[in-house]
N, C-alpha and C positions, 0 to 999 in steps of 0.2 A: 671144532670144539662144541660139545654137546652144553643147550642151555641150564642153568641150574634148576634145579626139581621147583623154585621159587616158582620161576618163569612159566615152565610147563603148567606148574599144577594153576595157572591164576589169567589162563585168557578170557578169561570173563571181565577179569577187574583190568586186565591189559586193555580189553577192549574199549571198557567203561575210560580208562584216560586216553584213548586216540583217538576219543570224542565218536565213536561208532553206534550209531540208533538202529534198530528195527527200519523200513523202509528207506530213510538216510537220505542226502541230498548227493548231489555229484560226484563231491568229493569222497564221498561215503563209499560211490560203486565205483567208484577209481581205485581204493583202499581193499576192495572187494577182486580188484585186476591186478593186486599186488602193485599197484602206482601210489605211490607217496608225493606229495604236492607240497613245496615252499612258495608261496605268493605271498609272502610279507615280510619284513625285518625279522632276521635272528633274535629272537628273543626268548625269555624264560618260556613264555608260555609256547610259540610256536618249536622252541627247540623240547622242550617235552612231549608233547606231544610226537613231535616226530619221532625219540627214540623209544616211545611208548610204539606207536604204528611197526616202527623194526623189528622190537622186541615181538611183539603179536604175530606178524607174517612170518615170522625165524621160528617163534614158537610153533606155528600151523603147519609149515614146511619147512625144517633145513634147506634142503636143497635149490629147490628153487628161486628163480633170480627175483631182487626186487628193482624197482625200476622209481628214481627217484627225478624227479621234474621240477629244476630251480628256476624260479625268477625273483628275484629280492637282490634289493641294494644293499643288503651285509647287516650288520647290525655286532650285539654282543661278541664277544672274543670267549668269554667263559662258555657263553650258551652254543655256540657254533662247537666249539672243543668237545661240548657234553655229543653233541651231533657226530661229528667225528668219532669219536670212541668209539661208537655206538655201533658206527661204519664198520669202523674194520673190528669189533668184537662177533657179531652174526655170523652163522658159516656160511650163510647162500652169498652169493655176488650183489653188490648195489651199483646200477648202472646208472648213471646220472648224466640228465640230457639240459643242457641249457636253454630257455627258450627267453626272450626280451631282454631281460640281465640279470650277470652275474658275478654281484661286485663286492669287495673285499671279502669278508666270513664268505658269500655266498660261491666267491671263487675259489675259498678254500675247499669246499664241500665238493666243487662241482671237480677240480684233479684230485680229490681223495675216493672217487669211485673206481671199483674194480678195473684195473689195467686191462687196456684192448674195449671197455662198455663203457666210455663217457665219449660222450657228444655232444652236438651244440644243433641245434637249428642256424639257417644262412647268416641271418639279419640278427642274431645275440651278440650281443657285447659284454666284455668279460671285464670288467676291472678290478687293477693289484697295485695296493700300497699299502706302506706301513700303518700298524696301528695307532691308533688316535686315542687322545688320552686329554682329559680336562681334570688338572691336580689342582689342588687348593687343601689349605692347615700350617701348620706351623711345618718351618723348615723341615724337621728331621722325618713329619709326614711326608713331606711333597718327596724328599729323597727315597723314601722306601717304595711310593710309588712310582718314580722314576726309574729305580731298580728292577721293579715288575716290571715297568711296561719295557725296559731292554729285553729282557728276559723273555716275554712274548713274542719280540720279534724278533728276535733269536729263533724261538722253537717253532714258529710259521716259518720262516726261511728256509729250516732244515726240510722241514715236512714238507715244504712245499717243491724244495731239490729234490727230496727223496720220490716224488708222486710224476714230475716232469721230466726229471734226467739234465736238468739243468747245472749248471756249478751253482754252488752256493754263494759265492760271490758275485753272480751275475745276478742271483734273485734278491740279495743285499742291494744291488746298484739300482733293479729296474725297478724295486719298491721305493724309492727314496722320495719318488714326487709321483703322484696318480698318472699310472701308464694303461692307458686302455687297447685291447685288442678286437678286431672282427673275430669270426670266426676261424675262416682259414687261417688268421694269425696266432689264433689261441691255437689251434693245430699245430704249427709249426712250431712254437712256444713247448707243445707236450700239453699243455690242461688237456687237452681230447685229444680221442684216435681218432673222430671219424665226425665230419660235417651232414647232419642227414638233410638228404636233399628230399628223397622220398619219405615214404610214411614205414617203409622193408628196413628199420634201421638197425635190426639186428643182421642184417646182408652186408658185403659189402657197396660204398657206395663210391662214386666219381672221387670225392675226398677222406681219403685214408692213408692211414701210415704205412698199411700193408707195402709191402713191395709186389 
C-alpha cells in the first residue's frame, strides 16, 4: 500500500517529529540505519515519535526493512495500539528484536513484527498479562470503564493469538496472573522466530523455528 501524497510530500516535518537534527546523537545514526529504538515506557510521546520514525523510513523507502529494537516495561495500551497500527500499515517489513525486556504493551509490539523477523537476544525476558486499569467516579463511570478495559483484553488476546499461532484461550489463561518467559520460551511460545546468538541475525541461527 502506497503512503498518502500527505506522508510523501512532508519528510521534512516527518523528520522534524522523530526528533531527527543535523549531526544527531546515536540514536539519530541508528534512525539513519533504518533502527528504530524503544528504551522507555509506552507512552504518548515515545509512541509518536516512533510512528512518526516509521512513517519517515516507509516514506524514504517502501521496500526496505525496518529493524525495531525494544526494551521497555510496557506502558500505555492506547499508545502501544497507535505503535501497532503503524506496524502493520507501512509496506516494508518491521523486524523486532528484544534486548533486556519486553513487558506487557512492549510484548505486544515485539510478536506484532513481521512473521519469520522477530527476535530476542539470550538473556530478554518477555512479560504477558492482562491489562491493568485504576477506575475511579461514580458507579455508571467505573462501569463504562470496566467495559473498555474487557474490551482491551479481549482485542490483545486476539492480536496476540493471531501474531503467535497460539488458541485464544490459552492466551486468555496465561495472561490472567504475570507469566514471564526467557527467550527460548518466548520461542516456543511463538513471540519470536529466532534467539540471536550472533550479531548474522538476519541468517539463520542455533534457535529457530525453521525446520
Amino acid at each position: 500500500m502506497a503512503l498518502p501524497a500527505l506522508v510523501e510530500g512532508s519528510v521534512r516535518d516527518l523528520a522534524d517529529a522523530a526528533g531527527i537534527e543535523a549531526g544527531g546523537d546515536v540514536f539519530q545514526r541508528l534512525l539513519r540505519e533504518r533502527i528504530v529504538f524503544l528504551g522507555t515506557e509506552v507512552s504518548q510521546a515515545s509512541a509518536n515519535q516512533i510512528c512518526a520514525q516509521l512513517l519517515l523510513l516507509a516514506a524514504e523507502d517502501p521496500e526496505r526493512d525496518i529493524s525495531f529494537i525494544i526494551n521497555s516495561p510496557g506502558g500505555s495500551i492506547y499508545d502501544g495500539l497507535a505503535v501497532y497500527d503503524t506496524m502493520q500499515y507501512v509496506s516494508c517489513d518491521v523486524s523486532t528484536i528484544a534486548i533486556g525486556m519486553a513487558a506487557s504493551m512492549a510484548q505486544f509490539l515485539l510478536c506484532a513484527g513481521t512473521h519469520g523477523k522477530r527476535y530476542a537476544l539470550p538473556h530478554a525476558r518477555i512479560l504477558m498479562h492482562q491489562p491493568l486499569a485504576q477506575m475511579q467516579g461514580q458507579a455508571a463511570d467505573i462501569a463504562i470503564q470496566a467495559e473498555q478495559i474487557t474490551y482491551l483484553k479481549r482485542q490483545l488476546a486476539e492480536r496476540i493469538a493471531f501474531h503467535t499461532g497460539q488458541p485464544l484461550e490459552r492466551i486468555q489463561a496465561d495472561s490472567e496472573r504475570d507469566r514471564w518467559f526467557t527467550a527460548d520460551e518466548a520461542l516456543e511460545y511463538g513471540f519470536i522466530d529466532q534467539v540471536i546468538r550472533t550479531k548474522s541475525y538476519g541468517q539463520r541461527s542455533a534457535s529457530s523455528t525453521e525446520a
